[in-house]
MDTraj code that builds the backbone (N, CA, C; nanometers):
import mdtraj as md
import numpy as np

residues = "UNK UNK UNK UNK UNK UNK UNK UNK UNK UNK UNK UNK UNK UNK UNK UNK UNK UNK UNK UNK UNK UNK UNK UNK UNK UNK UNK UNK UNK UNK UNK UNK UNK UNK UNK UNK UNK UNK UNK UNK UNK UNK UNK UNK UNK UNK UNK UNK UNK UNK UNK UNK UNK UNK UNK UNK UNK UNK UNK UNK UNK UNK UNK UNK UNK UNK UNK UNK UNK UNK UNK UNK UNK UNK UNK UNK UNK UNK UNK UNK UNK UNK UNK UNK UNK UNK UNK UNK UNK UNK UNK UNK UNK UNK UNK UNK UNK UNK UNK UNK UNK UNK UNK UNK UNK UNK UNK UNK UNK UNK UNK UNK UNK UNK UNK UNK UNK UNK UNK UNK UNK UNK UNK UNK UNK UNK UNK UNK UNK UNK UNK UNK UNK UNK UNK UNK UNK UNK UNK UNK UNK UNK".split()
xyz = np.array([
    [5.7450, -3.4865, 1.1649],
    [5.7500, -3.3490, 1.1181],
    [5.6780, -3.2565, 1.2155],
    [5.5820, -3.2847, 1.2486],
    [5.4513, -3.2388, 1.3654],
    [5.5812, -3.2208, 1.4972],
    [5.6823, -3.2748, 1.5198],
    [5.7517, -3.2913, 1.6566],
    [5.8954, -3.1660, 1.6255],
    [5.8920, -3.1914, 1.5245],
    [6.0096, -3.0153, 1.4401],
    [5.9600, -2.9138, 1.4806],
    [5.7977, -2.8941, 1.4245],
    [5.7865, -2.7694, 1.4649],
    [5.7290, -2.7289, 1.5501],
    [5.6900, -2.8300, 1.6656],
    [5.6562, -2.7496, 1.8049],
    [5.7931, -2.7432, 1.8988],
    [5.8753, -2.8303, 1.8242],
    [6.0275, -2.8197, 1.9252],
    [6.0696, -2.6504, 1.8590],
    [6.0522, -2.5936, 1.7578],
    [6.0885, -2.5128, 1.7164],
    [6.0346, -2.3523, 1.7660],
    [5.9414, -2.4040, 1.8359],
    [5.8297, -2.2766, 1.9325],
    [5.9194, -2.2957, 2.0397],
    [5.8919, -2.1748, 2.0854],
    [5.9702, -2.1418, 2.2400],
    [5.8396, -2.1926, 2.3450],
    [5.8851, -2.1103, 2.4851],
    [5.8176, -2.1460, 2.5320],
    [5.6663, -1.9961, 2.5464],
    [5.5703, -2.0328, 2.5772],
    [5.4743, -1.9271, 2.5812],
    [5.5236, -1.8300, 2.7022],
    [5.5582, -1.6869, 2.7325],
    [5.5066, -1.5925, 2.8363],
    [5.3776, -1.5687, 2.8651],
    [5.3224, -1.5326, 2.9666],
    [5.2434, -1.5076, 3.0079],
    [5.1949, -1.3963, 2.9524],
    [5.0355, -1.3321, 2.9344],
    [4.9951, -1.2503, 2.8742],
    [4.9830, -1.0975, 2.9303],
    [5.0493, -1.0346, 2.8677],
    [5.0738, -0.8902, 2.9322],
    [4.9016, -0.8496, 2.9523],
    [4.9164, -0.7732, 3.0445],
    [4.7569, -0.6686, 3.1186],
    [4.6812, -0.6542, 2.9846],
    [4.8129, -0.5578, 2.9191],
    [4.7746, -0.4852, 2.7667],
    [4.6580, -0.5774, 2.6848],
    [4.7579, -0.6660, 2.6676],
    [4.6916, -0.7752, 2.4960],
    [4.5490, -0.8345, 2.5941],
    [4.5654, -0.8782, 2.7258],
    [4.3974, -0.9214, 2.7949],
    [4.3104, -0.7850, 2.8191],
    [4.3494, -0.6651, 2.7586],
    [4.2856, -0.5591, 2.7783],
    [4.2301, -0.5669, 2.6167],
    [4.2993, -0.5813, 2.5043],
    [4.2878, -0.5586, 2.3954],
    [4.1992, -0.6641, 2.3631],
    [4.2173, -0.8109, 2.3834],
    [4.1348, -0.9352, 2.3655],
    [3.9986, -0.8564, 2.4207],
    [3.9637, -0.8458, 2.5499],
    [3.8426, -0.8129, 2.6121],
    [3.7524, -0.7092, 2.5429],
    [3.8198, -0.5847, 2.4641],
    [3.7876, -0.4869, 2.3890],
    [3.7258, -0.6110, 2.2384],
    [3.8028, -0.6287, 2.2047],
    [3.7481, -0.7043, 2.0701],
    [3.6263, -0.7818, 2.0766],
    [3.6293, -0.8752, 2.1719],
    [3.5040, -0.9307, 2.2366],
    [3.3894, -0.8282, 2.2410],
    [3.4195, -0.7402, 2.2881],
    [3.3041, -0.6234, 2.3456],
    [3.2837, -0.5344, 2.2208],
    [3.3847, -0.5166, 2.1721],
    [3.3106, -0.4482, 2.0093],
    [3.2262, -0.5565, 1.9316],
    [3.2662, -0.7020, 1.9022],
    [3.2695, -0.7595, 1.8008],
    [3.0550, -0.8097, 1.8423],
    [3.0729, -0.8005, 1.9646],
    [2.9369, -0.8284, 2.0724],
    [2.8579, -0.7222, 2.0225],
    [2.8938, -0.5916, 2.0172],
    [2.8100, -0.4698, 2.0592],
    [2.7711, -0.4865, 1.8544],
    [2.8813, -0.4817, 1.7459],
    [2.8411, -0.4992, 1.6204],
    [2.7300, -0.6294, 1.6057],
    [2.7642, -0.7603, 1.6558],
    [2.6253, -0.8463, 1.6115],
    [2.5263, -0.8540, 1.6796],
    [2.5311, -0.7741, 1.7976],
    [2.4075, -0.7245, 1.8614],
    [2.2994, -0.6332, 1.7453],
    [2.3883, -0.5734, 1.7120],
    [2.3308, -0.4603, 1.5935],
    [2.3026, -0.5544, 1.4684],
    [2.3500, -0.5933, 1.4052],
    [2.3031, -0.6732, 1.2836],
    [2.2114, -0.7345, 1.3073],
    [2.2055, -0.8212, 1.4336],
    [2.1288, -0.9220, 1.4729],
    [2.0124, -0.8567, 1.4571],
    [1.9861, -0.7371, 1.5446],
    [1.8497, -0.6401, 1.5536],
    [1.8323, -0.5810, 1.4129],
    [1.8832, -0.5341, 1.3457],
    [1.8930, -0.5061, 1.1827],
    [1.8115, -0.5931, 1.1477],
    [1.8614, -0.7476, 1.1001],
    [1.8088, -0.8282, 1.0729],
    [1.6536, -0.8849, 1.1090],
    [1.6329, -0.8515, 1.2050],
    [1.5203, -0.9022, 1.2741],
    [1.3980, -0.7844, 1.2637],
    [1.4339, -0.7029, 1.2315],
    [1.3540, -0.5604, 1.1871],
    [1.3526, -0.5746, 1.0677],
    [1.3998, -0.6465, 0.9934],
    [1.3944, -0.5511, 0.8092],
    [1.2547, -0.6507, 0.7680],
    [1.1810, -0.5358, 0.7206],
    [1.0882, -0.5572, 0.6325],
    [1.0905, -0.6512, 0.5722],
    [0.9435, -0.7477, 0.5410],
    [0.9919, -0.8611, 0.4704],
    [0.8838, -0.8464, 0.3288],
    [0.9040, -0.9074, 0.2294],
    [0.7995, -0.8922, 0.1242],
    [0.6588, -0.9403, 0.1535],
    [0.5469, -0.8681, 0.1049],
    [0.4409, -0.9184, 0.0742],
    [0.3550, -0.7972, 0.1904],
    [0.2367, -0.8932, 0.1803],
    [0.1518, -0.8370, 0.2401],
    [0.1820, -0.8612, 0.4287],
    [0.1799, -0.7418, 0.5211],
    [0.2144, -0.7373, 0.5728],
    [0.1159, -0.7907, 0.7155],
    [0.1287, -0.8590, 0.8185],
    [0.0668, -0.9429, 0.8851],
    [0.0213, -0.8332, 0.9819],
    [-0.0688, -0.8670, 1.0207],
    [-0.1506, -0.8121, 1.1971],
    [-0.1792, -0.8655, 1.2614],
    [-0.1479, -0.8177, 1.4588],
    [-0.1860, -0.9036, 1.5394],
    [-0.3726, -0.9675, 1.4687],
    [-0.4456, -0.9035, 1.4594],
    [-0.5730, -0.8890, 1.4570],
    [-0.5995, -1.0238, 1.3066],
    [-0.5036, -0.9787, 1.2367],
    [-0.5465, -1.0973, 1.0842],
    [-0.4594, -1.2037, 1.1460],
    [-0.3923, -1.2514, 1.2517],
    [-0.3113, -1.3240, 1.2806],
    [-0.4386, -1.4095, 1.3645],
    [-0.4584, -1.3052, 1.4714],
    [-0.6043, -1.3764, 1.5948],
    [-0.7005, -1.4597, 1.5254],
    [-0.7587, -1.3641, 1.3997],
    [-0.8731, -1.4228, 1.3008],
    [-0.8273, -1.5267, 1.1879],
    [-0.7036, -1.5885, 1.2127],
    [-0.6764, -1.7183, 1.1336],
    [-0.6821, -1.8137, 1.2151],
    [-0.6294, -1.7526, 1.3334],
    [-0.6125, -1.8964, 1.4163],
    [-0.7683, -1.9155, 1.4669],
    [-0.8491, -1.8624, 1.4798],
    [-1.0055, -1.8364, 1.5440],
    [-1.0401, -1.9728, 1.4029],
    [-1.0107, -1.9188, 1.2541],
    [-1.0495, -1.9979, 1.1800],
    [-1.0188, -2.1152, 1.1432],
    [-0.8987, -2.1347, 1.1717],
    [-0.8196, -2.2949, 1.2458],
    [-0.8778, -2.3567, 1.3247],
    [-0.9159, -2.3175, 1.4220],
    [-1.0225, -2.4029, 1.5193],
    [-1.1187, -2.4133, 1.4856],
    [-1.2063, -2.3876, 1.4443],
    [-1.3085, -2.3880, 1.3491],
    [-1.2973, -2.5035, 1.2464],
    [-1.2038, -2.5144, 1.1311],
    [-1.1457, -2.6218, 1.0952],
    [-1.1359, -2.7056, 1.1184],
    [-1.0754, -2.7148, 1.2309],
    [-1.0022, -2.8197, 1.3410],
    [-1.1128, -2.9634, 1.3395],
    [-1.2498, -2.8779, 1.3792],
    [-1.3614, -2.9591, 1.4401],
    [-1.3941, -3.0523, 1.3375],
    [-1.3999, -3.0506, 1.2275],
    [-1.4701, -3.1720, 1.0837],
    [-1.3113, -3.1603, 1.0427],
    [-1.2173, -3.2269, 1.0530],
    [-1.0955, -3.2085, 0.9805],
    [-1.0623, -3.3495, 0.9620],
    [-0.9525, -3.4109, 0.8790],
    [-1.0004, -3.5350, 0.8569],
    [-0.8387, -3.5227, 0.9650],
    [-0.7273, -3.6446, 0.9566],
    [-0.6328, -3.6664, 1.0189],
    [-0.5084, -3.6095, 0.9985],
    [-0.4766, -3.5904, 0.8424],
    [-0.3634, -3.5043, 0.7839],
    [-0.4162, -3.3507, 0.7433],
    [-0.5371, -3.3224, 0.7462],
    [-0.5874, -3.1641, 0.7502],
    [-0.5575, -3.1326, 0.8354],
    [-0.5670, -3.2108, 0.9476],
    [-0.5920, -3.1413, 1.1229],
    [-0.4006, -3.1818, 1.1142],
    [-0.3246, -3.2101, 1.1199],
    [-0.1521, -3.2258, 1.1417],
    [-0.1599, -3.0625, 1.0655],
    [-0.1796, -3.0360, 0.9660],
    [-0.1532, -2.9221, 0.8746],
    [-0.1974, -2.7990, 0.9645],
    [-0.3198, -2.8166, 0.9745],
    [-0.3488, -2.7093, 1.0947],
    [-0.2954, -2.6597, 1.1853],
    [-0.2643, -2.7859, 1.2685],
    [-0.2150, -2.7682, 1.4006],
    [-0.0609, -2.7008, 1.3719],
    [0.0231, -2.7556, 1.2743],
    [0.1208, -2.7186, 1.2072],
    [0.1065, -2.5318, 1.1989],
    [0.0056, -2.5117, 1.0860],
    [-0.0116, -2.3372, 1.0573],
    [-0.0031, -2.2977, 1.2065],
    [-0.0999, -2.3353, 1.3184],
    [-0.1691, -2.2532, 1.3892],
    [0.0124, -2.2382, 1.4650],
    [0.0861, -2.3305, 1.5197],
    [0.1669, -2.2929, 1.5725],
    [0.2528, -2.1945, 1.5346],
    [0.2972, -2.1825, 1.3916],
    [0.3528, -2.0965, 1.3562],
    [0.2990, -1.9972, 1.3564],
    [0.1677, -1.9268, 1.3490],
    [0.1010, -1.8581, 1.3447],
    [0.1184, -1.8263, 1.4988],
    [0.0580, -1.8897, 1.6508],
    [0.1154, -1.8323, 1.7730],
    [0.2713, -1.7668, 1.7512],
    [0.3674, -1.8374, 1.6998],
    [0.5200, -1.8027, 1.7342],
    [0.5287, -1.6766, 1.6893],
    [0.4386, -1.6316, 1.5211],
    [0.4698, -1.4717, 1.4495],
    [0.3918, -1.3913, 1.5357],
    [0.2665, -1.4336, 1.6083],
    [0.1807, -1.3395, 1.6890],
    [0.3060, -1.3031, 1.7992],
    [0.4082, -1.3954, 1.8319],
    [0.5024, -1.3645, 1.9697],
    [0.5513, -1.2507, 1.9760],
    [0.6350, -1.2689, 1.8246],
    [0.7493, -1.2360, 1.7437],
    [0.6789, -1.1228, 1.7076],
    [0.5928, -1.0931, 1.7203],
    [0.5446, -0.9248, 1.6906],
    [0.5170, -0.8430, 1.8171],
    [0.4597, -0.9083, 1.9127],
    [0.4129, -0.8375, 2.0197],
    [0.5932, -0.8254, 2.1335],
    [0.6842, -0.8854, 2.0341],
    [0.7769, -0.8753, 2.1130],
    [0.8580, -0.7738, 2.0430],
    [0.8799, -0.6239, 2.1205],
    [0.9260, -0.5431, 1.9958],
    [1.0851, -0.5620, 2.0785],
    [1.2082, -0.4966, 1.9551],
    [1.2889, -0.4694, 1.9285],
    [1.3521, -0.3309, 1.9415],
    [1.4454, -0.3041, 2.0598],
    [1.4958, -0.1495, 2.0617],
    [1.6200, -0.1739, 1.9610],
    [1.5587, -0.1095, 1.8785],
    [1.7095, -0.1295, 1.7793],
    [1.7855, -0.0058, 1.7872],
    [1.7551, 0.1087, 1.8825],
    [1.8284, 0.2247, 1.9179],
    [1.9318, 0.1766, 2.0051],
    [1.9257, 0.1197, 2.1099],
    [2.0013, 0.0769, 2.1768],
    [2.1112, -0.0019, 2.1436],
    [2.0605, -0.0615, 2.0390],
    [2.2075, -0.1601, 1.9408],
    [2.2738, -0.0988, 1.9030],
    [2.1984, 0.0087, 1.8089],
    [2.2662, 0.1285, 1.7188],
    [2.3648, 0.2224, 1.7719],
    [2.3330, 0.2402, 1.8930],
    [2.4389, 0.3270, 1.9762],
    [2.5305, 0.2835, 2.0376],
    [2.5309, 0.1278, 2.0608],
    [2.6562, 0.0810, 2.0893],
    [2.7492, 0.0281, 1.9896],
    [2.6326, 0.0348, 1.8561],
    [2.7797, -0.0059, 1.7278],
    [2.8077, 0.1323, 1.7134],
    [2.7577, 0.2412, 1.6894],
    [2.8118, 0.3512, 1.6465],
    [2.9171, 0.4043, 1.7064],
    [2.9079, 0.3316, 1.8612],
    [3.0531, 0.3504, 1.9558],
    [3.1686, 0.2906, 1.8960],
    [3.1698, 0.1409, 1.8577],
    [3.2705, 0.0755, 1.8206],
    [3.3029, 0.0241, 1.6897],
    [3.1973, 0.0890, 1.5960],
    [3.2321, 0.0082, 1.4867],
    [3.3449, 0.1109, 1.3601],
    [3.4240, 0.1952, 1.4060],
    [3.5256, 0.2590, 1.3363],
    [3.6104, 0.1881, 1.3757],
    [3.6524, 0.1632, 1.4665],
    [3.7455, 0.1070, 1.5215],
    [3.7624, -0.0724, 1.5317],
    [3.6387, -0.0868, 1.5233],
    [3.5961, -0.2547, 1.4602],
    [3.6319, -0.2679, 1.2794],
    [3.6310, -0.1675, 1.2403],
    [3.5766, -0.1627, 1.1174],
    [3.7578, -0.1667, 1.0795],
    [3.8330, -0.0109, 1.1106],
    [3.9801, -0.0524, 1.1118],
    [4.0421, -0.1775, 1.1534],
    [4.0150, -0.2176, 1.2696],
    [4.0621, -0.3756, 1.2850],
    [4.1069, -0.4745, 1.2117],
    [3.9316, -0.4962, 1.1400],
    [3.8946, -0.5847, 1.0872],
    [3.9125, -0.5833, 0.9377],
    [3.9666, -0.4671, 0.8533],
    [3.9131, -0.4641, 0.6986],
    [3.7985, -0.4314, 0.6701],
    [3.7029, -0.3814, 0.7422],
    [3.5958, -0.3777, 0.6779],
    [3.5554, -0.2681, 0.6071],
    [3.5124, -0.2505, 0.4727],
    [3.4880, -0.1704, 0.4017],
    [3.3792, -0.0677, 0.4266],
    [3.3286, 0.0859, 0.4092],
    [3.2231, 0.0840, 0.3814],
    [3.0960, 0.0408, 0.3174],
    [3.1653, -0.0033, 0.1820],
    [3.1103, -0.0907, 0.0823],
    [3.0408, -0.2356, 0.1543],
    [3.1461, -0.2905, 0.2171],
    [3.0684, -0.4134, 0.3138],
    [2.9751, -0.3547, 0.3965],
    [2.9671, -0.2834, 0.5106],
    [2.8550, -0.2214, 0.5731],
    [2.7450, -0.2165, 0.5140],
    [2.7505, -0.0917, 0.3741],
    [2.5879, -0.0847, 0.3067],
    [2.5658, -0.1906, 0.2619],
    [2.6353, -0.3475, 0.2434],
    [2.5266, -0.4746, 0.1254],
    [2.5040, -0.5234, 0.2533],
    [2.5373, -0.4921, 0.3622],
    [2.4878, -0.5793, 0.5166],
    [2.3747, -0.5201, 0.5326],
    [2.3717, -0.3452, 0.5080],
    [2.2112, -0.3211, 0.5486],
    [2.2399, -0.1978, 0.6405],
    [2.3658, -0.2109, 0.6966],
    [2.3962, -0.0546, 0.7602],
    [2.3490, 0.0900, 0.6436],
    [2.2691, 0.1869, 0.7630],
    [2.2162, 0.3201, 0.6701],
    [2.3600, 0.3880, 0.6833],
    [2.3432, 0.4520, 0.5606],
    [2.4919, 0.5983, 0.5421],
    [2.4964, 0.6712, 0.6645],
    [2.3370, 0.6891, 0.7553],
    [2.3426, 0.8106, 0.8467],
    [2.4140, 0.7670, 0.9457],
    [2.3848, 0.6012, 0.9935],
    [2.5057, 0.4848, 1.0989],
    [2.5881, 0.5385, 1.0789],
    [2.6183, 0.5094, 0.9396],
    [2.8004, 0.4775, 0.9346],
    [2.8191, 0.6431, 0.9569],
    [2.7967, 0.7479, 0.9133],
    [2.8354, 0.8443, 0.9167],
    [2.8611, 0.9186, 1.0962],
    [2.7686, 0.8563, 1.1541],
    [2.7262, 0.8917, 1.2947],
    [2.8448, 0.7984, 1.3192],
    [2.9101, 0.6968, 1.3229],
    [2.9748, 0.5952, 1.3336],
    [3.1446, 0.6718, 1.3115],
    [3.1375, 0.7123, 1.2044],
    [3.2738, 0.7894, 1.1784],
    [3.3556, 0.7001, 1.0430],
    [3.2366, 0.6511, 0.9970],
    [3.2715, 0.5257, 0.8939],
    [3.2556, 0.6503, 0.7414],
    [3.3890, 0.6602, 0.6733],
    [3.3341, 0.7375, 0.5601],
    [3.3189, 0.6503, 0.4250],
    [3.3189, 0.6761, 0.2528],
    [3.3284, 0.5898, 0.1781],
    [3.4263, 0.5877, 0.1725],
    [3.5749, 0.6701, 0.1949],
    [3.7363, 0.6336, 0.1698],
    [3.7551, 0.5662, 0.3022],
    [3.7023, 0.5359, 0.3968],
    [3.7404, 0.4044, 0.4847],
    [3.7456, 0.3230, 0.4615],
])
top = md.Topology()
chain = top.add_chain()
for i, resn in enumerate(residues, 1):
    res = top.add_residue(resn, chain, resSeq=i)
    for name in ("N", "CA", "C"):
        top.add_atom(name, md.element.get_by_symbol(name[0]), res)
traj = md.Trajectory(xyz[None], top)
């Protein structure tokens, strides 16, 4: 059955300029939108009490401290916190231009957005602001 229906395909042409112009565009929107989410994501506020380089320095100061009388599975636990604790100290001192994302989805994401189906309604439960989409050209009857 598998041998019917590829005898039943022609043969492929080669790909017009156009459609490797259009492929390359999709790529480059679809890039420039999860560039933006990605940075969205990585910015949004998280619950609770909110961390500082400085209360971050003074845990790990108190980890070592620890460290010294710790029995064998205290000190694994430690060493455990403290690393994660370096990685969020990283992860903070490493900031995020999320302007720069923003302006390259606001370039492509009407036209990503027609493409694709995508609703306004989908945008705001992703986390996109009204002022994006609006700057974007994204309305609620889109």
């Amino acid at each position: 059955m598998l041998k019917d229906m590829s005898a039943k395909r022609g043969p492929k042409g080669p790909m017009s300029d156009e459609h490797k112009a259009k492929l390359a565009q999709g790529r480059t929107d679809a890039k420039a939108v999860k560039n933006y989410l990605e940075a969205m994501r990585a910015n949004k506020p998280r619950r609770g009490r909110k961390r500082t380089p400085d209360s971050i320095n003074k845990r790990l100061a108190t980890i070592d401290e620890l460290m010294i009388d710790a029995d064998p599975l205290d000190e694994l636990k430690l060493i455990e916190e403290r690393r994660r604790l370096t990685e969020e100290l990283e992860s903070l001192e490493a900031t995020v231009d999320i302007a720069e994302f923003e302006e390259a989805f606001v370039n492509v994401a009407k036209g990503y957005s027609e493409r694709q189906g995508i609703s306004y309604a989908s945008w705001r439960e992703v986390g996109v602001e009204p002022s994006v989409l609006k700057r974007a050209g994204i309305s609620r009857s889109s």
